[in-house]
N, C-alpha and C positions, 0 to 999 in steps of 0.2 A: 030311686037309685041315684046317689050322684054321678055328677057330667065326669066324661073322662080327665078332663085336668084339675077337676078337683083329687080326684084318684092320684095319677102324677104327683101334685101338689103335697097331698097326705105320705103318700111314697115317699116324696125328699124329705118331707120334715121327719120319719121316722126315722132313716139314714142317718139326718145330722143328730138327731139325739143322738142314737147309738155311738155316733162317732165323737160326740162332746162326752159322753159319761168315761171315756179313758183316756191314759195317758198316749201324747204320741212325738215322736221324735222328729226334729228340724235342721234338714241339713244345710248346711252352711257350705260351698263349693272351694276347692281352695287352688289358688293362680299361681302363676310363675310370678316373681317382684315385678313391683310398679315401682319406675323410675321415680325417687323424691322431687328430679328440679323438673320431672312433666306434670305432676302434679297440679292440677287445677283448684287454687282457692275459690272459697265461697263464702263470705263472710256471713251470708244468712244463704240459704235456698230459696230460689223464686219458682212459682209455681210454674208449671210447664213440666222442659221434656229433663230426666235425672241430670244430674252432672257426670261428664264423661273423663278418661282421662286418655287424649288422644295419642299421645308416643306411647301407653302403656302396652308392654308386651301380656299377652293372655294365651294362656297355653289349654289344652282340654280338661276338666278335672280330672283329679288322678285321685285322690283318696279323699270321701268324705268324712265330712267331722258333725258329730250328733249332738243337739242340743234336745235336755227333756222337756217337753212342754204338759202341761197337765191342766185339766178343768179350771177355771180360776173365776171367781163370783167378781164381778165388778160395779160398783154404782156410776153411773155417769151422767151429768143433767140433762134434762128434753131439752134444753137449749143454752148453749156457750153465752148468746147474748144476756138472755135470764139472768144466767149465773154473775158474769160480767158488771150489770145491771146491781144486782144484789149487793158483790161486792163492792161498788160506789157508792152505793146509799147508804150502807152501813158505815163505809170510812168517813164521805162527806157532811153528811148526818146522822148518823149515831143510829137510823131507822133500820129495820128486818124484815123482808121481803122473803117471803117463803122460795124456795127450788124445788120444782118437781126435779126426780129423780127416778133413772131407770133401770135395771137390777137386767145385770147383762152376763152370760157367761162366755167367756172367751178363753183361748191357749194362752195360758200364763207359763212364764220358768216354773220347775219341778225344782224348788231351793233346797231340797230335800237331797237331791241328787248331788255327790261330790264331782261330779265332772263337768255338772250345769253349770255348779258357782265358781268351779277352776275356772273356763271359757270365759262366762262371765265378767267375772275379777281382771281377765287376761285383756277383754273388750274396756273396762274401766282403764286401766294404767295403759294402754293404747290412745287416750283422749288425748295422754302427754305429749306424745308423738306422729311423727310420720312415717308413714312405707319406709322400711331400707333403715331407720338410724337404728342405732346400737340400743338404743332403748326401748324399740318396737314388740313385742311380744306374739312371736308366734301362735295361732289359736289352734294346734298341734302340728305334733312331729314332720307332718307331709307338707306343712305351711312355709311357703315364704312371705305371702301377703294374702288378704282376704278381699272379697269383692267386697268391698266398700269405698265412701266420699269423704275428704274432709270437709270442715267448716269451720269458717271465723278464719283462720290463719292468716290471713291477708289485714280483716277487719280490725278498725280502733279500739271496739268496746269489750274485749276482754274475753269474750264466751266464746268456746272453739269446742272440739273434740272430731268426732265422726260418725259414720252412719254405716251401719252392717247390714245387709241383706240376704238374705236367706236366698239359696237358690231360685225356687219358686217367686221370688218377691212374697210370700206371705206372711212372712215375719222381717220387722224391721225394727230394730235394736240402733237406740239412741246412748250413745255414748260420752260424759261432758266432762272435760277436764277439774279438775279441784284446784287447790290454791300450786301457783308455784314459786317458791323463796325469789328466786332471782333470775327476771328471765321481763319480757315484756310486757305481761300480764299481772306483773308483781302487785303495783299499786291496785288495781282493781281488785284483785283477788283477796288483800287486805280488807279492803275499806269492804267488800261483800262482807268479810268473813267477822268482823269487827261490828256490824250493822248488823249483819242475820243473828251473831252465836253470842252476842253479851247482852246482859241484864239493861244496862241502859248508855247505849253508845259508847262503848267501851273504855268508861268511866272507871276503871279498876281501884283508884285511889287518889290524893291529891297530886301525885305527879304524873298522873295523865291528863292535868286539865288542857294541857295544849295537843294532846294526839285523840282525840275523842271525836266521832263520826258524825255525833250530829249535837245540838242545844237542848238538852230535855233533862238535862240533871234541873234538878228544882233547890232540894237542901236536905242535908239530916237525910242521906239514902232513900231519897222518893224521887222518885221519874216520873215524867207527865207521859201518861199512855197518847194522848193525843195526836203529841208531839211525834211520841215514837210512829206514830200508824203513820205520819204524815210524811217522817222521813224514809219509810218505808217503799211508800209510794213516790213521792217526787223527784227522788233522785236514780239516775242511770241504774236499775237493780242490776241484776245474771237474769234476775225470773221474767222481770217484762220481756226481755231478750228470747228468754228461752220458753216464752209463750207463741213469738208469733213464729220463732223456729219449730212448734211441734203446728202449729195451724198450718205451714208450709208443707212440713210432711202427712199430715193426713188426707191434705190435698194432692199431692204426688201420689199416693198409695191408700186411697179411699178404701180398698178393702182388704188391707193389710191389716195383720195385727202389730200394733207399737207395743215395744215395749222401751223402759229407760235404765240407765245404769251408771253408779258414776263412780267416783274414790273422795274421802273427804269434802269438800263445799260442794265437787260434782254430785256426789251421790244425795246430799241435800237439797238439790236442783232436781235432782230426777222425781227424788218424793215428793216437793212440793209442786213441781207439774203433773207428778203422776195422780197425784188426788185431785188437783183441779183436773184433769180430764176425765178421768176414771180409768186410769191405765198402768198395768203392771209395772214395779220401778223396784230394782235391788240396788243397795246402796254401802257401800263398806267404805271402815272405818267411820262414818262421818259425823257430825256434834249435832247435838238434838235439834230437830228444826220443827219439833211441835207448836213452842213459843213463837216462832217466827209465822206459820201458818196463821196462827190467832191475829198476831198482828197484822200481817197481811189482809186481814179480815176477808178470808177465803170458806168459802161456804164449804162445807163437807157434808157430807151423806150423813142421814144421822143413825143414832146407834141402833143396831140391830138386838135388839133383847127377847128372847124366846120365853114364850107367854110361861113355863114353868121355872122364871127365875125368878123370885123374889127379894133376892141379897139387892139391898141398894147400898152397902156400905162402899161398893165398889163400883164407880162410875161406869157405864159402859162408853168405850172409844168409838167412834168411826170406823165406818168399815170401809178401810181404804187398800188396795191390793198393793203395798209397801213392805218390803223387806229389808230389813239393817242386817247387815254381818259385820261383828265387830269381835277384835280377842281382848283381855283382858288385861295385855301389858301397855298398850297404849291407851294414854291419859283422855285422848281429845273425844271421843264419842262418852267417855265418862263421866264429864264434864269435872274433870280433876287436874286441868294443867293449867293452875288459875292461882293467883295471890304473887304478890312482892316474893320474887326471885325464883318463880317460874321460869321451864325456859319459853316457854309461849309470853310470858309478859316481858321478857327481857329482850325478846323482838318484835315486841309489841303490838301482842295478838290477846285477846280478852277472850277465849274460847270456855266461856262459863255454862252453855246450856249445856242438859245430856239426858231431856224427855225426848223420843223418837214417836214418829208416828208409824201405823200397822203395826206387823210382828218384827221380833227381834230375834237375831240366830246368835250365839255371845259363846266364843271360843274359850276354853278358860287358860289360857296360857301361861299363868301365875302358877294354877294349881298343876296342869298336865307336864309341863315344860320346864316349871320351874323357873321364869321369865323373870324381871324384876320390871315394875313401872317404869314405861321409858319414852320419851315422845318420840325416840327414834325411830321405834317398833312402828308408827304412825304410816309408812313409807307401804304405795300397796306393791313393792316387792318381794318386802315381808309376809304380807298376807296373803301372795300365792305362793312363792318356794316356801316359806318358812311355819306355815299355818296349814293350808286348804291343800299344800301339794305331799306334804310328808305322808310317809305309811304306816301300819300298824298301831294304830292308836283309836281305843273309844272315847269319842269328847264326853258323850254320857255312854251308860249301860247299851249294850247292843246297837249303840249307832254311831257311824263315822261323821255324821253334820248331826249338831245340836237341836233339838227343838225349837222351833218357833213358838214364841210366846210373848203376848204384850204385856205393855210394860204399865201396869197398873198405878193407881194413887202415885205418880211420879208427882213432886214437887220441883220449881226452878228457883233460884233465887231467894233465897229467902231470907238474906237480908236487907233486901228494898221492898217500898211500898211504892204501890204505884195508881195512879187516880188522875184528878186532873187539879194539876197544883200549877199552873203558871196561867198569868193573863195572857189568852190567844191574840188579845190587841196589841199587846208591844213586848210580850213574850218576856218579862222581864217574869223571875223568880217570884213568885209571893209565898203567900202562908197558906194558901191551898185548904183553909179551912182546919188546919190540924198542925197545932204549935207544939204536940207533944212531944216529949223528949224520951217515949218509954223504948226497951228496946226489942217490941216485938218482932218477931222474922215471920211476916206476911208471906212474901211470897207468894208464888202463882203456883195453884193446882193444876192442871190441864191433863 
């Protein structure tokens, strides 16, 4: 006979199964305004007790607001260090160190749900802002402001948004601002956006040889990968930033579920932390940051293939629990606002990826709506009132949110070749082995 707390023991773990195999909903509590000038910055979070906000007035909740969370498979490494580790050896020397990998299931968003990803989207374009301004987005009707912290607002290096907390503390939603035109995060937000989302350092043509982000053009549209991985890494990213900002948080809320969210460069920040940890991240609008992953030289989970698939003409992806929602009148997660007399190059943004990692939600607002390509559409204002909040409409057959679907045999780029074509001694341009003049569009599979 087993002892009694093995009994117990078997008891809880039936419970949680039962209660992992559905979906269940997460409330979110909602306050009376928190004063903007008592607001406490934090340019990162330090471990210890949360950040407060002490003049904030708090009232008892008065109506909650439901977020769906649903079973969600995740990979995550047996060890950060490992992983860490891996990813150094691989950028410093070129060498592959295997990651164990553990296959976790946790409460992810229900993307599926059109009032998850309205919230959501509402939490993304809240990165912009603070409590109380005019650009603040109520997370419903009953809201003046939500229990949550900022961060970064005070701080030099550019990465801000906020932090949402579920009543219970058991969900905690990471929120991270995207690029802003003109504001004091401008130049950073470039040089990210110009570094993560172009072919090779935002090299668009010969009149950008003096606005380009790092040394790696070689000649004849070939980039030195090397190069790139190194400027990847050595310079001030958002992601080193926004690594030791989730190491903070999982520290503060060890048995909290994180999840991330962001709008444009934010939401490419969310994906690329969320697959290095192994954590739910929904991302709108934002430009493929599959290429950047690779460069990054970021270990992923590897692909999941079920012993009855034989098709190998179709690579299998990573199983990373990442979602894009994008509509189809904005250029920039298309990777279509690109060339001489774009408006993305004409202020001098090289936004050329548009491979995503995970699934992808893709509104089609060209054909529904009738939209025209536009990069103004880009703004996640649009893509809560004007996309996710409208009614009466099926994006496909019988459903109000699109299917998720990866995005297969995606190619980037492909009019550079890229290898290692300059001397790492003094970095000067060479012949890289390959004088040809032909004009094939290599490109990168990923």
């Amino acid at each position: 006979m087993p002892s009694s707390p093995l009994l117990i023991a078997l008891f809880i773990n039936l419970i949680y199964t039962a209660l992992a195999a559905s979906p269940r909903q997460i409330i979110f509590n909602s306050y009376q305004q928190i004063q903007p000038d008592s607001v406490q910055q934090h340019p990162l979070i330090s471990p210890g007790s949360p950040p407060s906000f002490p003049n904030a007035i708090h009232s008892t909740p008065t109506r909650p607001i439901t977020i769906k969370a649903t079973p969600t498979t995740v990979y995550r490494p047996r060890s950060l260090d490992a992983l860490h580790n891996a990813r150094m050896l691989s950028l410093r020397h070129a060498q592959s160190e295997p990651v164990e990998w553990e296959q976790i299931q946790v409460f992810g968003p229900d993307v599926q749900d059109k009032h998850t990803l309205i919230q959501l989207a509402r939490m993304a374009g809240n990165a912009y802002a603070l409590p109380g301004h005019t650009n603040w987005y109520d997370l419903d009707p009953a809201w003046n402001a939500v229990s949550s912290f900022p961060f970064g607002w005070d701080g030099p290096d550019g990465f801000r948004g906020h932090v949402f907390l579920s009543s219970d503390n058991s969900t905690v939603i990471l929120s991270i601002k995207g690029t802003t035109l003109q504001g004091p995060t401008s130049r950073k937000d470039k040089f990210n956006d110009n570094l993560l989302f172009s072919c090779c350092c935002a090299r668009v043509d010969i009149t950008w040889i003096f606005n380009t982000v790092c040394d790696c053009y070689a000649h004849s549209q070939k980039c030195d990968n090397t190069c790139l991985s190194n400027a990847l890494i050595e310079d001030s990213l958002f992601y080193s930033i926004g690594v030791r900002l989730v190491d903070d948080l999982r520290h503060l809320y060890p048995l909290a579920n994180i999840w991330l969210v962001g709008h444009s460069l934010g939401g490419a920040l969310a994906s690329l932390l969320g697959a290095t940890y192994g954590l739910p991240a929904v991302a709108f609008e934002s430009p493929g940051e599959r290429l950047a992953a690779q460069r990054l030289h970021l270990p992923l989970p590897p692909p999941q293939v079920p012993p009855n698939i034989t098709n190998t003409n179709t690579p299998p992806l990573p199983p990373v629990a990442v979602t894009h929602i994008y509509h189809t009148g904005d250029p920039i997660p298309q990777g279509t606002c690109t060339g001489f007399g774009s408006p993305c190059a004409q202020a001098g943004y090289a936004m050329e990826t548009h491979c995503h990692l995970g699934k992808t939600i893709v509104f089609d607002t060209v054909e529904k709506l009738g939209w025209r390509v536009d990069v103004r559409r880009h703004v996640i204002r649009d893509v809560i009132h004007k996309v996710l909040e409208i009614e009466d409409i099926e994006w496909e057959e019988g459903r109000e949110v699109p299917m998720a679907r990866e995005e297969v045999n995606c190619t980037e780029c492909r009019k550079w070749q890229f290898g290692d074509f300059k001397d790492p001694d003094d970095g000067d341009s060479g012949d890289g082995g390959d004088n040809d003049d032909d004009d094939d569009d290599d490109g990168v599979i990923i």
